[in-house]
C-alpha positions in Angstrom: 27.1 -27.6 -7.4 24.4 -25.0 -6.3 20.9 -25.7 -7.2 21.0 -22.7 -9.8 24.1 -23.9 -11.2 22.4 -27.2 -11.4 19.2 -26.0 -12.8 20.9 -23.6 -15.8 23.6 -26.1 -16.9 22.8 -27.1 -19.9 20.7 -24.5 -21.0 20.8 -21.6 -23.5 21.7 -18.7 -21.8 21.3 -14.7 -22.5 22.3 -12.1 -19.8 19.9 -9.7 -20.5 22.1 -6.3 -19.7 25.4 -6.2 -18.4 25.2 -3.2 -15.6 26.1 -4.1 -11.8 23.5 -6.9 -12.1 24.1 -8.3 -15.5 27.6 -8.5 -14.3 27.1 -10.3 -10.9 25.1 -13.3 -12.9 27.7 -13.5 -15.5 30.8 -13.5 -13.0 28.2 -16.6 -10.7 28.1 -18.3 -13.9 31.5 -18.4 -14.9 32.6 -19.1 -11.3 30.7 -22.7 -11.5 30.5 -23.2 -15.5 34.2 -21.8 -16.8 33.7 -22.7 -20.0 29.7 -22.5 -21.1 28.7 -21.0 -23.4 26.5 -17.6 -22.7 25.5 -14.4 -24.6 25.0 -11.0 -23.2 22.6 -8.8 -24.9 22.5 -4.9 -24.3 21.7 -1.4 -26.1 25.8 -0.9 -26.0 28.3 -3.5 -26.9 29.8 -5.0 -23.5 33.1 -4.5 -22.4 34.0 -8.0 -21.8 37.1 -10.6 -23.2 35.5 -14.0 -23.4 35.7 -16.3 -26.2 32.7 -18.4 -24.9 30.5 -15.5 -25.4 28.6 -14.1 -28.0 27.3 -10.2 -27.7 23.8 -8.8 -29.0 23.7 -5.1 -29.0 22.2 -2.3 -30.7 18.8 -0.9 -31.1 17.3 -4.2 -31.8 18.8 -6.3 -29.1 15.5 -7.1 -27.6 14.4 -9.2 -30.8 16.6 -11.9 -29.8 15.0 -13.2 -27.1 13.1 -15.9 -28.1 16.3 -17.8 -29.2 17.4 -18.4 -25.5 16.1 -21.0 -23.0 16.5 -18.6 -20.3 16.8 -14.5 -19.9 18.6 -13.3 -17.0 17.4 -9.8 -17.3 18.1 -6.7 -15.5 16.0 -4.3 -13.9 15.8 -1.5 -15.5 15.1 -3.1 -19.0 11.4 -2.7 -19.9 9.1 -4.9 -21.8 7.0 -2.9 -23.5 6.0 -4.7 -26.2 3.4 -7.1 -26.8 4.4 -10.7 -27.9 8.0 -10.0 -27.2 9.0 -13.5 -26.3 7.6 -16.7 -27.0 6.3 -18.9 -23.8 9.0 -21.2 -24.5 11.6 -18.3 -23.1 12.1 -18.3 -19.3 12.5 -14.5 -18.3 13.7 -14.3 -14.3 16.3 -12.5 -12.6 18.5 -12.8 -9.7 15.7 -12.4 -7.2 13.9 -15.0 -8.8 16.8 -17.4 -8.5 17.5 -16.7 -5.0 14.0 -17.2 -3.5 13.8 -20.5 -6.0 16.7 -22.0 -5.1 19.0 -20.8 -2.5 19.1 -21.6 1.3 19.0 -18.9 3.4 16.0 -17.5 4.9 14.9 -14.5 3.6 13.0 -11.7 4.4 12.2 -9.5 1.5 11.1 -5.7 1.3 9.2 -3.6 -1.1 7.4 -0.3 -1.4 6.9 2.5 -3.3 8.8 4.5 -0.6 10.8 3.8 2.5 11.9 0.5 1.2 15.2 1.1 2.3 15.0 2.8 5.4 13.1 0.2 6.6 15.2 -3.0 5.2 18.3 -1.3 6.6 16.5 -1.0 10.1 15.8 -4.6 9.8 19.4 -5.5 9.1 19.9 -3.5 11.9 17.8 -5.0 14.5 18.4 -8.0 13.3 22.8 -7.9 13.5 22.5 -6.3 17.0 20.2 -8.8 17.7 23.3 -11.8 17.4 21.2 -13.2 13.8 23.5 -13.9 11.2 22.4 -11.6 8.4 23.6 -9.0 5.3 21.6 -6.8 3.5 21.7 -6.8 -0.3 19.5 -6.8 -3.2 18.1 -3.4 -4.7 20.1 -1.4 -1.5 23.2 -2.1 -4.4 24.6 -5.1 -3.4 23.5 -8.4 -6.1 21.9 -11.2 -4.2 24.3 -13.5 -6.2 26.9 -12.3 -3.8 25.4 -14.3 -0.9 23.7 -17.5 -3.5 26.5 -20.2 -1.9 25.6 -19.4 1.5 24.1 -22.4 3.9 20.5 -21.9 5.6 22.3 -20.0 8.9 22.0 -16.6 7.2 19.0 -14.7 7.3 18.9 -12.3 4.1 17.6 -9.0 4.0 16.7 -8.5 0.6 15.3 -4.9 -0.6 13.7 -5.7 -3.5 12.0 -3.1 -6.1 9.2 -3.6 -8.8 11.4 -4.4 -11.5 13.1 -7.4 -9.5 10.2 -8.7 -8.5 8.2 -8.9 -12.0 9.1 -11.8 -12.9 10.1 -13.8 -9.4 8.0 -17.4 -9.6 8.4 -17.5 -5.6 8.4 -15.1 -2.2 10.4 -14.7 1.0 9.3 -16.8 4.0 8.9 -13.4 5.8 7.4 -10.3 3.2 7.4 -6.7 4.1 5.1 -4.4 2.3 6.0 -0.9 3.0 3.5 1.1 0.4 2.3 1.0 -2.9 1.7 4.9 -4.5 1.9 5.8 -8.2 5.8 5.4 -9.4 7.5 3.7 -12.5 4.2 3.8 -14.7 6.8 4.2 -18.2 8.1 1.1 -17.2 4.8 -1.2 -17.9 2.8 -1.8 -20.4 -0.5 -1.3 -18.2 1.1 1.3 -16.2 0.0 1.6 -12.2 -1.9 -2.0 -12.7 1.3 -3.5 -14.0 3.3 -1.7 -11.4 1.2 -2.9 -8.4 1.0 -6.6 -9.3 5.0 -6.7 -9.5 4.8 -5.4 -6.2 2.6 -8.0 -5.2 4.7 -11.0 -5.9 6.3 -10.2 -3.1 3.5 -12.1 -1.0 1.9 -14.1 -3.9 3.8 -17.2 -3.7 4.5 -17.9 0.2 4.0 -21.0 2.0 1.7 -22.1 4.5 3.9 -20.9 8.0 5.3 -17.6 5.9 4.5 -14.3 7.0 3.6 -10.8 5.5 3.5 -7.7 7.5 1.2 -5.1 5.7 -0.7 -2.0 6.3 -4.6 -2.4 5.5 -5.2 1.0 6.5 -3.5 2.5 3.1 -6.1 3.2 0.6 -5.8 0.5 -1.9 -9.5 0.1 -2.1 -10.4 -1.3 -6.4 -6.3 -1.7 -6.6 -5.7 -4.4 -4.4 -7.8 -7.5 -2.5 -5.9 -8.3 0.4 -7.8 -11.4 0.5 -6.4 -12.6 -2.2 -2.6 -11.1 -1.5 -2.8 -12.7 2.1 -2.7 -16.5 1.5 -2.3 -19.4 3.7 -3.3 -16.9 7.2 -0.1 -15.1 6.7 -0.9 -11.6 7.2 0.6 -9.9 9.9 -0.9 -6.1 9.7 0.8 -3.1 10.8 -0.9 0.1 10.5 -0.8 3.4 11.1 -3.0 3.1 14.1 -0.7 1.0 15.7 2.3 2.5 14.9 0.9 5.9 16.6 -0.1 3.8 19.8 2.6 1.6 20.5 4.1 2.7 23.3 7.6 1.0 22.5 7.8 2.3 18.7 7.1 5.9 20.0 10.1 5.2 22.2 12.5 4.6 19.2 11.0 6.7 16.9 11.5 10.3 19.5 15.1 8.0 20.2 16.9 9.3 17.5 17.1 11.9 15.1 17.7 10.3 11.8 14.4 9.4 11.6 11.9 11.6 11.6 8.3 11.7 10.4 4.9 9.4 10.0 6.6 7.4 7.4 9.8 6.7 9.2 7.5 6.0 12.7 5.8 3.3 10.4 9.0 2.1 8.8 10.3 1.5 12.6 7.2 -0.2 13.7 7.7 -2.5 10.1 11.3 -3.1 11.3 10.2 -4.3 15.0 7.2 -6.3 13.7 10.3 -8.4 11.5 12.7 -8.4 14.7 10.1 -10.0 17.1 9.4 -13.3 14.6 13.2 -13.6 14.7 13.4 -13.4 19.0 15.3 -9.8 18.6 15.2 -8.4 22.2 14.1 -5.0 22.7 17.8 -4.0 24.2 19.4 -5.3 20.6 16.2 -3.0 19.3 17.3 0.0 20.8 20.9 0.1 20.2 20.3 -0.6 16.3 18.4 2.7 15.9 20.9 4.6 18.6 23.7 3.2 16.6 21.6 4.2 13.0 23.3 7.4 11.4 20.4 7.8 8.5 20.8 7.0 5.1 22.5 9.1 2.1 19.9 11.0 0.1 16.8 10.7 2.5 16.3 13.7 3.9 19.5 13.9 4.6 20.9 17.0 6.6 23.5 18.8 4.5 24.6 21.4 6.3 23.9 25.4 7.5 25.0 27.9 5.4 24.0 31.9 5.7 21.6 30.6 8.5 20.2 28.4 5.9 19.6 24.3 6.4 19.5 22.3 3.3 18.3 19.0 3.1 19.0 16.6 0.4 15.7 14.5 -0.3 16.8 13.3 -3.9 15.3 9.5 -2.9 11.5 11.2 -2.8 10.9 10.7 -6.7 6.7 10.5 -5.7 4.7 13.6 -4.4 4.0 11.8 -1.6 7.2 11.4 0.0 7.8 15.1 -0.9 4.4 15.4 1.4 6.0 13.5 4.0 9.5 15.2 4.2 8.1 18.8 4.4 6.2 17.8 7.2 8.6 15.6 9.4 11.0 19.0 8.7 8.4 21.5 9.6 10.5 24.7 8.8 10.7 24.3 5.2 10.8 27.6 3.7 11.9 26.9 -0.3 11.4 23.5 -1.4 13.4 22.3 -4.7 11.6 20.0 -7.1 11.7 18.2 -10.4 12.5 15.9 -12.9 11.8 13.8 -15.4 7.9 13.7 -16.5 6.4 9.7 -16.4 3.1 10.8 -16.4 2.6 10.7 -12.5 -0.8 12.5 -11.5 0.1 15.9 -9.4 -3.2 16.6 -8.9 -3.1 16.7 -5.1 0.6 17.6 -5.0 -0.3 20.6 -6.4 -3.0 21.1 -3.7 -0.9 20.7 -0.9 1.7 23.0 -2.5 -1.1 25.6 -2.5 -2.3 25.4 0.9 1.3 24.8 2.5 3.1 27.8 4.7 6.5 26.9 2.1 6.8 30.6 0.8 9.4 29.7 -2.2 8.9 27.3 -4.8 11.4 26.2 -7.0 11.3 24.1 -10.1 13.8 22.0 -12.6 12.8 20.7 -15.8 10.5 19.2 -16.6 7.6 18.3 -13.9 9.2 21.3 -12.0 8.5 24.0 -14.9 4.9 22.6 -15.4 3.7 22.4 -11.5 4.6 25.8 -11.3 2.8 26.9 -14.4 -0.3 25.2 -13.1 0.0 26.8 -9.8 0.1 30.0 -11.9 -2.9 29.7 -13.4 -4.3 28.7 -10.3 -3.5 32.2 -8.7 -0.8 31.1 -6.5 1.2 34.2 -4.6 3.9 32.2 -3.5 7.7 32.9 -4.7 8.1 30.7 -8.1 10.8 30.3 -10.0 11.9 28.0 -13.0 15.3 27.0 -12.9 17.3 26.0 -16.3 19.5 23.3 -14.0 20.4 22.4 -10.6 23.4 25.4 -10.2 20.8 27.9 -11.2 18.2 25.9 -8.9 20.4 26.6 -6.0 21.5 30.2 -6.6 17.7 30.6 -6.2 17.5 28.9 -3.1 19.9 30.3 -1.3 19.1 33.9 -2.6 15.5 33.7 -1.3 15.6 31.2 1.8 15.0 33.2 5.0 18.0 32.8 7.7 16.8 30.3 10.3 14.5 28.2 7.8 15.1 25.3 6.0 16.1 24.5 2.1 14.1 21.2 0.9 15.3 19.0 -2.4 12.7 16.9 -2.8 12.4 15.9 -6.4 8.7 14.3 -6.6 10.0 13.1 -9.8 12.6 10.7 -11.5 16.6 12.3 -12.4 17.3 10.6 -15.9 16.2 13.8 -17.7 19.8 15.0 -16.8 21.0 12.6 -14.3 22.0 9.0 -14.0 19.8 8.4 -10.9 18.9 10.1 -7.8 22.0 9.3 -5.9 24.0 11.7 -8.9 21.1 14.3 -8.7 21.4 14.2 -5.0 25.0 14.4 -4.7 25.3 17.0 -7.4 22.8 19.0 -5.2 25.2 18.5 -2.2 28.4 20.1 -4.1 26.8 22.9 -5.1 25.3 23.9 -1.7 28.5 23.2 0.0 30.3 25.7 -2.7 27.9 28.8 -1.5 29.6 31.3 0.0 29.9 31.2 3.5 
C-alpha cells in the first residue's frame, strides 16, 4: 500500500473540486480503497456514479469543511475567508502528498513567469541526458499519475502558487524562476499571501537539498533570502551570470524558440539543475536543438499581408509583456487585456509610452482602462478599444505595417470571457489564421 494510501485510510475524506485534479485524487483513491467512503464538494454538482460517495455543491459548499479530517483541494479554489476551517481540518493537495510521501526525487519549479519554459528545459536536459524522468504537475499532467513510482525517477514537477499553499514539505532540488505581482484575488493578503506560497517551495528542504535562485531580482522588504535559504542550500543564478557564461550564451543564440533575457535566464536555470544530476553538455545541446517552443509563449503564428503575429496569451503580468516586446524587437501593434485583479500598471504604462510600438490595442477590461490612462497622459500613439478578440484583430491587421510584427500579450488574466489563457490564446490563433490572405 503506498504511504498516502496508508496515511488517508481511515480517515474522513472531502475532494475539494472535482476538475482534472479533483479527479486524479478521486480515481488514486478508488484505485487503492474501492470501497471508502469519500465526498466531493464543488460550486456544481459532479458528474460522477458512486454509491460510496456523498456530493456537497452549491453556493455554500465551502461551509462544510470542518466536518472532514482531510481536504484534498484544488487549485484554483480560494480561501478567502477568515476562520474558514477549524485546525482540526488538514487542507493539502496533491503536491503536498507527493513531496510527503512518495519516492521519487523531485525537482520542483515555480515563478511568477517562465515556470514552464524552464521545467520543460529541465525535462529536457534531463531525458537527453539518459535520467529517468517525466514532467507533470501544473504543466497539466496530476502528480498522482506518477505517486506508485519507485525512487529511480526523477520528477519534474512545475508547480504554481495555488499548489504550493498549503504543501508541509519541498523538493530535494527547488527552482525559483521569479516572483512579480500575479494572482493577488486569490489571497486574502494579496502579493504577501501570494509570495509566501511561492516560498514553500524552498521552506521545508533538508540539509543536502538545493535551491537555485536569483538574488539579483528586486525582492528587497518582500523576501529575506536568509531566511528562504536554509541548511546552505542556495545555489544562485543571476542575471550576471547568465549574461557571462560563455556556455548558456551558446544555447541561448542555438536556437530560435527561445529568445529574450527571460528565456537566457530560464536556460541558465535549466543547466544549473542538469549539472547536479551529471547531464553532459552534449545531452545539453541536443535538448534545446531538439526544443520546438511551447504553445502560447510567444509563439510564432504565422505571416499574413506581410504581417507576423505572435501569440503571447501565457504573459498574464506586464512584465512578461515587457519581456516579449523586446526579445521580438519589431513589434509594431501589440494586443492586450483582460480580466482586472487589481495588478499595478503603473510602470506598464510607462514603458508603453516611451516604446517605438506605434499601435495599441486593448480588450476589456485592463485593456480599455490602460488606454484611457495613456489618454489622459497625452499619448499620440494609435489606440483603439476593442469590444472582443474578432474586433481586436480586425484592428490589428488593418493598422500593422507590412514587414512588422503583431504582439498578443495579454498582461492580464482571460476568465473575463475565456476559460484560461490557452482558450484566449487559441481563439486568438483562429481568427488570425481566418484573415484574408
Amino acid at each position: 500500500m503506498s504511504q498516502i494510501i496508508e496515511y488517508i485510510k481511515d480517515k474522513k475524506i472531502l475532494i475539494l473540486g472535482f476538475g482534472r485534479e479533483g479527479k486524479s485524487t478521486y480515481n488514486y483513491i478508488r484505485k487503492h480503497l474501492p470501497h471508502k467512503a469519500l465526498a466531493i464538494g464543488d460550486m456544481n454538482k459532479p458528474d460522477i456514479d458512486d454509491g460510496n460517495v456523498s456530493l456537497i455543491y452549491g453556493e455554500d459548499y465551502l461551509k462544510c469543511l470542518g466536518d472532514f479530517d482531510i481536504v484534498f483541494k484544488s487549485p484554483g479554489i480560494a480561501f478567502l475567508e477568515d476562520d474558514m476551517y477549524p485546525g482540526t481540518t488538514e487542507i493539502t493537495c496533491q503536491t503536498d502528498m507527493f513531496l510527503r510521501f512518495c519516492k521519487p526525487t523531485v525537482v520542483g519549479i515555480t515563478g511568477s513567469k517562465g515556470k514552464t519554459t524552464t521545467s520543460t528545459l529541465i525535462y529536457e536536459m534531463l531525458k537527453w541526458g539518459g535520467v529517468n524522468t517525466c514532467l507533470i504537475g501544473n504543466i497539466g499532467v496530476p502528480v498522482f499519475e506518477k505517486a506508485d513510482e519507485d525512487e529511480s525517477l526523477v520528477a519534474v514537477i512545475e508547480m504554481s502558487s495555488h499548489q504550493l499553499e498549503f504543501t508541509t514539505a519541498s523538493p530535494e532540488v527547488a527552482v525559483l524562476v521569479n516572483i512579480y505581482q500575479e494572482h493577488l484575488d486569490h489571497y486574502k493578503t494579496g502579493f504577501e499571501g501570494y509570495v509566501n506560497s511561492k516560498l514553500n517551495i524552498a521552506r521545508f528542504q533538508k540539509q543536502g537539498d538545493k535551491v537555485i535562485y536569483n538574488p539579483e531580482q528586486e525582492l528587497e522588504g518582500i523576501v529575506d533570502w536568509d531566511k528562504v535559504i536554509v541548511n546552505g542550500n542556495g545555489c544562485p543564478v543571476t542575471f550576471t551570470d547568465a549574461r557571462e557564461d560563455e556556455f548558456v550564451n551558446e544555447l541561448w543564440h542555438s536556437t530560435e524558440h527561445l529568445k529574450g533575457e527571460h528565456n537566457r535566464q530560464d536556460i541558465a536555470y535549466a543547466l544549473a539543475v542538469a549539472r547536479i544530476f551529471g547531464v553532459s553538455d552534449d545531452a545539453v545541446r541536443l535538448a534545446i536543438k531538439n526544443f520546438g517552443g511551447i504553445e502560447h509563449r510567444m509563439e510564432y503564428v504565422g505571416v499574413i499581408n506581410g504581417v507576423s503575429y505572435y501569440n503571447d496569451s501565457i504573459a498574464t503580468i506586464p512584465t512578461a509583456v515587457i519581456g516579449a516586446v523586446r526579445a521580438l524587437g519589431n513589434v509594431d501593434t501589440l494586443l492586450f487585456g483582460g480580466l482586472d485583479r487589481g495588478i499595478d500598471y503603473t510602470d506598464f504604462i510607462t514603458f508603453l509610452l516611451e516604446s517605438e510600438i506605434k499601435n495599441l490595442v486593448g480588450l476589456p477590461e485592463t485593456g480599455h482602462n490602460i488606454i484611457a490612462e495613456l489618454e489622459k497622459k497625452g499619448c499620440k500613439k494609435n489606440m483603439f478599444c476593442a469590444c472582443d478578440m474578432a474586433d481586436a484583430v480586425r484592428l490589428c491587421s488593418e493598422h500593422t505595417e507590412e514587414g512588422r510584427a503583431c504582439l498578443f500579450s495579454p498582461a492580464a488574466a482571460s476568465y473575463n470571457f475565456y476559460k484560461n489563457f490557452e482558450e484566449k490564446g487559441k481563439h486568438f490563433k483562429e481568427l488570425v489564421n481566418q484573415l484574408t490572405k
